[in-house]
KEKE-3310 file (N, C-alpha, C; in steps of 0.2 Angstrom, whole numbers, plus 5000, padded with zeros to 4 digits):
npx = (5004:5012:5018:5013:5008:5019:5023:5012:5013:5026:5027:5016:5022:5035:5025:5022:5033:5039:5029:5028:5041:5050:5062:5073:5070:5073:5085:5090:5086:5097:5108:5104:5106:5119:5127:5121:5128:5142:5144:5141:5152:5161:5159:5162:5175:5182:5178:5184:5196:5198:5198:5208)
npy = (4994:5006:5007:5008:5022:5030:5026:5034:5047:5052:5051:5060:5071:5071:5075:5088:5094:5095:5103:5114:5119:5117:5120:5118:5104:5097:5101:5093:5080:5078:5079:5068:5058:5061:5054:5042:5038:5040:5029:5020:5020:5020:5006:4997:5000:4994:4980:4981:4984:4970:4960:4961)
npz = (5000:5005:4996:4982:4984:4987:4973:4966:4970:4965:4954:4950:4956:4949:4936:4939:4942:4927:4920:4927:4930:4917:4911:4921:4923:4911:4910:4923:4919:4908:4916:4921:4911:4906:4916:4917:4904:4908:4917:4905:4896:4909:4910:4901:4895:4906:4904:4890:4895:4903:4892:4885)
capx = (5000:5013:5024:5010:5007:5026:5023:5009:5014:5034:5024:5013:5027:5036:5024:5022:5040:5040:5023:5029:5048:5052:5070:5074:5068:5076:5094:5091:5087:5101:5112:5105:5109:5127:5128:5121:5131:5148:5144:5141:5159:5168:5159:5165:5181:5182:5176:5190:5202:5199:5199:5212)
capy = (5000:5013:5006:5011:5030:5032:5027:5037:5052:5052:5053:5068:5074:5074:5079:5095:5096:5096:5108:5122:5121:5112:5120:5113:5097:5096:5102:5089:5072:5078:5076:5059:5055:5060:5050:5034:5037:5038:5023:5015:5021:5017:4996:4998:5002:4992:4976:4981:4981:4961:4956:4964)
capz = (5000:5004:4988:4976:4986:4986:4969:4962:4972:4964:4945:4952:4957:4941:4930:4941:4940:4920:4920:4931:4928:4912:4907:4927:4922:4908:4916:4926:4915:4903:4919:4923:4905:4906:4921:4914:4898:4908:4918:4902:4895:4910:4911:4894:4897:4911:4901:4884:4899:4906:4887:4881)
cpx = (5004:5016:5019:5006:5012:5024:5022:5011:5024:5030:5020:5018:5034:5033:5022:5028:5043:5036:5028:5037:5052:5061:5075:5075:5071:5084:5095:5090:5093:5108:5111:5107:5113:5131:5126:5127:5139:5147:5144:5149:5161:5164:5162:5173:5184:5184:5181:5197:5203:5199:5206:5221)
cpy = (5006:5013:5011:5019:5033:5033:5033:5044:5055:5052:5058:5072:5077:5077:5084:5099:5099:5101:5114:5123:5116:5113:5117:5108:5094:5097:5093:5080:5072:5078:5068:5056:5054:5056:5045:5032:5037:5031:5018:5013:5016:5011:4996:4997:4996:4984:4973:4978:4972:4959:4958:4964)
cpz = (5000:4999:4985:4980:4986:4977:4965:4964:4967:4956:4947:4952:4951:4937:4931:4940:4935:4920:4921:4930:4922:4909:4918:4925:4916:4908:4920:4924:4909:4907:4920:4917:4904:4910:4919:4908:4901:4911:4914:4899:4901:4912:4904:4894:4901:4908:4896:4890:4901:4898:4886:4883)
residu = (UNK:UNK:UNK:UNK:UNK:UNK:UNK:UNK:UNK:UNK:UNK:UNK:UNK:UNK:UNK:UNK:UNK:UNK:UNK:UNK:UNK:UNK:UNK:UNK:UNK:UNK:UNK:UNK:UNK:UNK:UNK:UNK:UNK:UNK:UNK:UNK:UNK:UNK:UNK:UNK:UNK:UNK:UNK:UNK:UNK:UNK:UNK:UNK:UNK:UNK:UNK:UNK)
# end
């Protein structure tokens, strides 16, 4: 019960977030982006090195 009000409450909550402040919200999933995209680099990286 509290999963799904944590849930739906945490999607309220963004798309309040996109609404009222979208260049915010977009600053901010364009850093979660660069941060998934180096994690990928450095398993990458990581992965060339034990083969290689």
């Amino acid at each position: 019960m509290i999963k799904k009000i944590l849930t739906w409450g945490g999607i309220a909550f963004l798309l309040f977030f996109i609404a009222y402040r979208p260049d915010s919200a977009a600053d901010v999933f364009q850093s979660l982006g660069t941060t998934v995209a180096d994690i990928g680099q450095g398993l990458g990286d990581f992965v060339t090195s034990l083969i290689a």
